[in-house]
N, C-alpha and C positions, 0 to 999 in steps of 0.2 A: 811386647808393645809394638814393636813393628811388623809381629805378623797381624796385630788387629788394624794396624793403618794398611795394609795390605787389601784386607780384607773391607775395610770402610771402603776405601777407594775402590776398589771394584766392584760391589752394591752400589755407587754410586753414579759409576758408569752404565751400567745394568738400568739403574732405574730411569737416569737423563735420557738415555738411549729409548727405551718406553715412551716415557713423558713427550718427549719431542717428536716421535712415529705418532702417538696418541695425538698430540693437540696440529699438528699436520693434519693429517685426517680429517679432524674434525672440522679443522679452519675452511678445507676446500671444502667439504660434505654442506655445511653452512652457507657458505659463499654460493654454492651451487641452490643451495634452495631458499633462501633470501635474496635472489639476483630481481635486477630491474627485468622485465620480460616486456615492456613498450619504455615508449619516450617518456623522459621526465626532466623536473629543473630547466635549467638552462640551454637544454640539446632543442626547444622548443624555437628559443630565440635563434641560435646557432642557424637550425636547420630554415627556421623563416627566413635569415640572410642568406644562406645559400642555396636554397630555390629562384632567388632573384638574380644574383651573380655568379660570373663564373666559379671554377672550381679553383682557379691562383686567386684569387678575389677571397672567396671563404677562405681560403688558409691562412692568407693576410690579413686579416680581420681580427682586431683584439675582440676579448668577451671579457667584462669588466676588469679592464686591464690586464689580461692574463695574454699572453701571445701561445696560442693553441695550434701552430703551424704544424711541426710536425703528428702530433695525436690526431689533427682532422683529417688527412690523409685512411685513418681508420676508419670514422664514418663515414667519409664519404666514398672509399670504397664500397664500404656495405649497406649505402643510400642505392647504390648504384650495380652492387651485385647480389646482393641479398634482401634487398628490398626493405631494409632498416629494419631488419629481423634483429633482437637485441644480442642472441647467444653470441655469431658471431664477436660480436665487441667484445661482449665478456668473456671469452676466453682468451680472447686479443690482451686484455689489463690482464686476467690470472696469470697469462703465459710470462706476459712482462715481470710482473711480480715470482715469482718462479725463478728470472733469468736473474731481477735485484737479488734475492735470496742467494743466490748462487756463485754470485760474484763478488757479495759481502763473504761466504766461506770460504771463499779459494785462497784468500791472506790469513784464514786462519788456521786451515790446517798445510799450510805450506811452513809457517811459523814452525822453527828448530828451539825456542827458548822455553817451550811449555810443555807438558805432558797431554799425553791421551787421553785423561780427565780431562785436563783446563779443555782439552778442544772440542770435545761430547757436551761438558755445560755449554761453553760457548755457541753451540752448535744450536742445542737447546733455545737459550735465551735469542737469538738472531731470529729462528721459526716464532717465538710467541711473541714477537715484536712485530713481526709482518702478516700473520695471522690472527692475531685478537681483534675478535670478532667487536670491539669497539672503536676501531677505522673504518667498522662494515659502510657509513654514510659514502664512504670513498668507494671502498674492494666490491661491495657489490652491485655499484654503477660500471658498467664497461666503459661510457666515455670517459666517468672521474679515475675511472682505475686506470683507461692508458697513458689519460694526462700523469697524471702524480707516480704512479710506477714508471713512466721511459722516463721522467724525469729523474726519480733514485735510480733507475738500471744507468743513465747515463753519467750522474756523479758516482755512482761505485764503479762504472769502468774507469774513471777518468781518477781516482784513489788508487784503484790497483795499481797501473800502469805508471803514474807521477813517481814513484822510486826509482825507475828506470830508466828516468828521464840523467840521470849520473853522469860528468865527464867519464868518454872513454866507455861508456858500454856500447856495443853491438847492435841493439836499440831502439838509440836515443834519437833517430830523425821518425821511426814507426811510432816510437811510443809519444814519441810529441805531438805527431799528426792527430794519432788517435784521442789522445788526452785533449786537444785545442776540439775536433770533432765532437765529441762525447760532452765536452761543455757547452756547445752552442746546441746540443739536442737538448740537456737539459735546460737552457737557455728559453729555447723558443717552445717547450711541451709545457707550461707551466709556469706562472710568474714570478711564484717563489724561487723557479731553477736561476734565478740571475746571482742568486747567492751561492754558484758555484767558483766564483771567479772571483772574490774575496775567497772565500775558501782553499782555491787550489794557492793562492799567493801566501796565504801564511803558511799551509804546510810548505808550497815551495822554500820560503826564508827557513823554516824551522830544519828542514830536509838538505841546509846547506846547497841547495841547486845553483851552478853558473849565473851570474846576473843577465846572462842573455836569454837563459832558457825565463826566466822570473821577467824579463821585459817582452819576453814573445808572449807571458802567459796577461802580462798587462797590457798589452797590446791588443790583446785578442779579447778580452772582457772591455775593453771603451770601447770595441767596432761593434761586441753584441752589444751594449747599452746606448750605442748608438742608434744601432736597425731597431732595438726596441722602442727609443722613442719614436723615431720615424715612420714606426707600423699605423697603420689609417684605426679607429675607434676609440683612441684612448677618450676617458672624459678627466680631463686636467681640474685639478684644484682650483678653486676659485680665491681671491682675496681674502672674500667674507672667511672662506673655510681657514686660508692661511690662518689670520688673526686667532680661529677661536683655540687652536692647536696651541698656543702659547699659554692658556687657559690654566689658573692655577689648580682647577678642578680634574686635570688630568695627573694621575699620577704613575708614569711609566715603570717607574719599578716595581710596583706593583703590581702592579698589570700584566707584565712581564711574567713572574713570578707565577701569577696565578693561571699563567697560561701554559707552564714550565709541570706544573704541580697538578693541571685538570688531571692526567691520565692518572694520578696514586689515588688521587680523592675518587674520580670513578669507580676505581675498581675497588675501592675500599666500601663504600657507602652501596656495592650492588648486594654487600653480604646480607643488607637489611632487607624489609619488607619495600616491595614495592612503592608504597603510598606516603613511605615516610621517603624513597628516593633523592625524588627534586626540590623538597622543603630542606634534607639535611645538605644536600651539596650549596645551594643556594644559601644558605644560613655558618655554613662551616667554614671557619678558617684554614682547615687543611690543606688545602690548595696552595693556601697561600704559603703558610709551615713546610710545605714539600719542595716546594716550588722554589724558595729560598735557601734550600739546605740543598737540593740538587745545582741552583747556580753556583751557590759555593764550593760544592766536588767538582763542576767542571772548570772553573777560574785555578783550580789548587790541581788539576790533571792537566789541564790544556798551559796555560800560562810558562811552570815553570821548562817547560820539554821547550816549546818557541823562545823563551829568551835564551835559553841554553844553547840552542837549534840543535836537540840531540831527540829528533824524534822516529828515526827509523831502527829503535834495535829489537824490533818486536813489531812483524806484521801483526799481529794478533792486537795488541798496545795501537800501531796506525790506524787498522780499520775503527778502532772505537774513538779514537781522538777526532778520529775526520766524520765518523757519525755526531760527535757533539759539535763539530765546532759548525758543521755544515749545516743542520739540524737548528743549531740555536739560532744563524744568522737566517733560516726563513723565516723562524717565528718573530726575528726582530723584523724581516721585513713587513709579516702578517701584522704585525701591531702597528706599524706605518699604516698599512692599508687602511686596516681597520679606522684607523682615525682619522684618514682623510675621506675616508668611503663612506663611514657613517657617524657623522659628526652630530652631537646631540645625543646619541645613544648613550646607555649605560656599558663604558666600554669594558667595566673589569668585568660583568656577565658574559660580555663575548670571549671571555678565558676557557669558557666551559661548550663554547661551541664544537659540537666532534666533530665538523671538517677539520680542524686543528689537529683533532689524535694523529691522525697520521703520519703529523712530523713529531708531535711530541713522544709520541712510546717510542720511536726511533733515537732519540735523545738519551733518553731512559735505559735503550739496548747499547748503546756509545759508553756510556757512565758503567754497566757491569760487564762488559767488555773489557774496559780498563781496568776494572777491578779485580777481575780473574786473572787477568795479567799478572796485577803487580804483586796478588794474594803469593804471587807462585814466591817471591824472596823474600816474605813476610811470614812466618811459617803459624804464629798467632791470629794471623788475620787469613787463613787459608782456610778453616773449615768453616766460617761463619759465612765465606761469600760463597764458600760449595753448598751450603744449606741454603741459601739464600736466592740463590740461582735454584735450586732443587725444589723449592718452595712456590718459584715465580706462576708454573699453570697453574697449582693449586689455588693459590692467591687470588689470578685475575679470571681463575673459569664461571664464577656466578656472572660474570659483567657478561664472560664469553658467551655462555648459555642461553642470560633471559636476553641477550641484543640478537643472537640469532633467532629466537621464538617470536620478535620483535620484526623483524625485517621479513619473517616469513608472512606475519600477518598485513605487513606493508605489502609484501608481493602480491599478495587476494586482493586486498581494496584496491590497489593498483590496477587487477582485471577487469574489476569491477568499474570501475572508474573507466577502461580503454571499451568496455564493452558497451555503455553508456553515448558514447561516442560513437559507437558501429550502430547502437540503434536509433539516433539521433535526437536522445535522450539530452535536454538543457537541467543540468542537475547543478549548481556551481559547491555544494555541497559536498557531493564524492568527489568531485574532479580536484578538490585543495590538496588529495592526498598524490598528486602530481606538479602541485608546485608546491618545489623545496623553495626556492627564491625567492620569492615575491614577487613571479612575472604577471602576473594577474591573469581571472579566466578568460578575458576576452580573446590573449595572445594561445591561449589554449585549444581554444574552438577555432580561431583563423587555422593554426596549421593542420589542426587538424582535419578541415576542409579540403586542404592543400595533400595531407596524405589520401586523402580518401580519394581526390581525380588523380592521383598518379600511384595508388594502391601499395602502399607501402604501410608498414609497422602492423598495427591491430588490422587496418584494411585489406592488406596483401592477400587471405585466403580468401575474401571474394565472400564475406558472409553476409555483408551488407546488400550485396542482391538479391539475396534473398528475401529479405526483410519487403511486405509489403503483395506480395505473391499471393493470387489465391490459390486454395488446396486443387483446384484442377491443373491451376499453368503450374505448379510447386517443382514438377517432373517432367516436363516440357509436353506434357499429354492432355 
């Protein structure tokens, strides 16, 4: 018997090892050929304010309430050296996404309490959480990817480091610096990032930290939530909106819930046919079933370790606690948003928005982190979460697959659409598939004017002077 647990476990290392080379691969191979290749969404609005103001002006500049200071420093390099050529950007968020990856395993295979399995699944599951090609709305925007990637590169460095912050280490003035830095990048790359400083404070209490290092880190979250209100663009609540937020038609735990749960139901309902898709997600309670039975593993992993404050005996145990509890407190901020940004709407539909996946599978990857953990001195509960993790790309590669075939075809209409624009083509038809937002076409044709006299993006090669030539002058002859 024990040479066939020998023997499992190392099949199983063998294959997570596969599995995780395989869906790598495939996640960038995807990324790469589903990418934005011109402007789209919201970079339209961004870039019409920063054609008008300076370059500290554009950085300071909320974009519906999100503080985008540090990620615009990205475009607007590449407004400025590259000529708003999109690769650059996109490799800019891959790389980022790449360094998040990287810094989420460094606590894990430094971890002494787990074996060379727990650390290959884990390895595994961390890759098809940042790679499932159903965050692609995010990973294959270069602006949305450096937003939302330096913001998790900057809460996993500021995870890693927060244990070292200890009486008496060697350290603790570097790794303070770094951890108080690392939060105010995720801070200002992203709006969700402000829920790093609720975050770092309860692992601090849970982690027993000095009450000085836990007041420098409360200290240092009311100065970023200060400069955040202070940033020029916000659009503030109004009274009316106050009032209707108390509404007994809102019901937040639900909501919650089904925002908690979008990423199982996706991936569950891609195994169908296409056409039965958005009728079964939209009609099914699964979400919500998921959604609710995931908030209850992480209240029953997070809760009891904080009141205990017995949460660093297992890097491996930290990086997943600090993926859910940081993880869940954006989506609770995204539910705020969502309700004061679009009042009226059907809010528990917006659970199934995939801008959202991108925190939510991160949740998800926090939750079997922990559980591979704690499988290890539970010797009953050890093969079901090795299968289970060993199961996971299986599971979610229909979603991986037809969202990549998906984005590829976004890519074409997308050319289609910039090329429209070079020939000065008024179609408002193709060009919708350039506004994600709702910025409407009109904002679409101004900047795009606006690229075309300073030759930037689709106009940069100069193919519009052509246009219009007759066959004698075509060749300057």
């Amino acid at each position: 018997m024990h040479k066939f647990a020998l023997v499992a476990e190392r099949a199983a290392q063998i294959c997570a090892t596969l599995a995780a080379f395989a869906f790598l691969v495939s996640g960038i191979v995807y990324l790469y050929l589903g990418r934005w290749t011109v402007t789209h969404a919201d970079y339209f609005a961004i870039y019409d304010f920063g054609f008008n103001h300076t370059w500290l002006e554009s950085a300071l500049e909320t974009s519906n309430d999100h503080s985008l200071f540090f990620p615009s420093f990205f475009w607007l390099a590449d407004l400025r050296f590259f000529h708003g050529n999109q690769l650059p950007l996109f490799l800019a968020g891959l790389s980022l996404l790449l360094i998040t990856v990287g810094l989420l395993l460094v606590p894990v295979w430094r971890d002494t309490t787990v074996g060379i399995t727990a650390k290959i699944l884990s390895t595994l599951v961390v890759i098809v959480g940042n790679f499932w090609m159903a965050r692609a709305v995010i990973t294959v925007s270069g602006g949305f990817n450096c937003e939302n990637s330096l913001t998790m590169a900057g809460a996993a460095l500021a995870f890693l480091l927060l244990p070292t912050m200890c009486p008496g280490s060697p350290r603790l003035l570097p790794a303070t610096l770094i951890v108080v830095c690392a939060g105010f990048v995720a801070s200002f790359s992203f709006g969700g990032g402000l829920a790093i400083w609720p975050t770092l404070l309860l692992l601090a209490w849970g982690l027993r930290l000095p009450k000085y290092s836990i007041g420098l880190l409360a200290a240092a979250g009311l100065t970023a939530a200060i400069i955040f209100v202070l940033l020029p663009g916000h659009e503030w609540i109004s009274q009316q909106t106050s009032r209707s937020l108390l509404s007994p038609g809102y019901v937040p735990v639900i909501w919650l819930c089904r925002l908690l749960g979008s990423p199982f139901s996706f991936a569950t309902f891609r195994w169908g046919p296409d056409k039965f898709f958005r009728p079964s997600v939209a009609s099914s309670e699964l979400a919500l079933c998921a959604g609710a039975l995931a908030l209850v593993l992480a209240m029953l992993a997070v809760l009891p370790q904080i009141i205990r404050r017995n949460v660093n005996k297992s890097s491996l145990e930290w990086t997943g606690l600090a993926l859910i509890v940081f993880n869940l407190i954006v989506l609770l901020l995204a539910f705020v948003s969502a309700i004061v940004g679009i009042t009226g709407r059907d809010l528990p539909s917006l659970a199934f928005a995939p801008r959202y996946f991108f925190w939510g599978t991160l949740f998800w990857t926090g939750l079997l982190l922990v559980a591979i953990q704690r499988a290890q001195s539970k010797r009953w509960l050890r093969w079901p979460v090795y299968l289970t993790a060993l199961a996971l790309p299986v599971l979610v590669f229909p979603a991986h697959y037809k969202e990549a075939a998906y984005w590829r075809t976004t890519r074409w209409n997308a050319e289609s659409a910039a090329a429209t624009l070079v020939n000065g083509v008024r179609d408002e038809q193709i060009i919708r598939v350039l506004d994600l937002g709702g910025i409407g076409p009109e904002l679409i044709y101004r900047v795009a004017e606006q690229f075309r006299a300073r030759r930037l993006d689709m106009f940069a090669d100069g193919l519009q002077d052509w246009i219009g030539l007759s066959e004698a002058n075509l060749f300057g002859g």
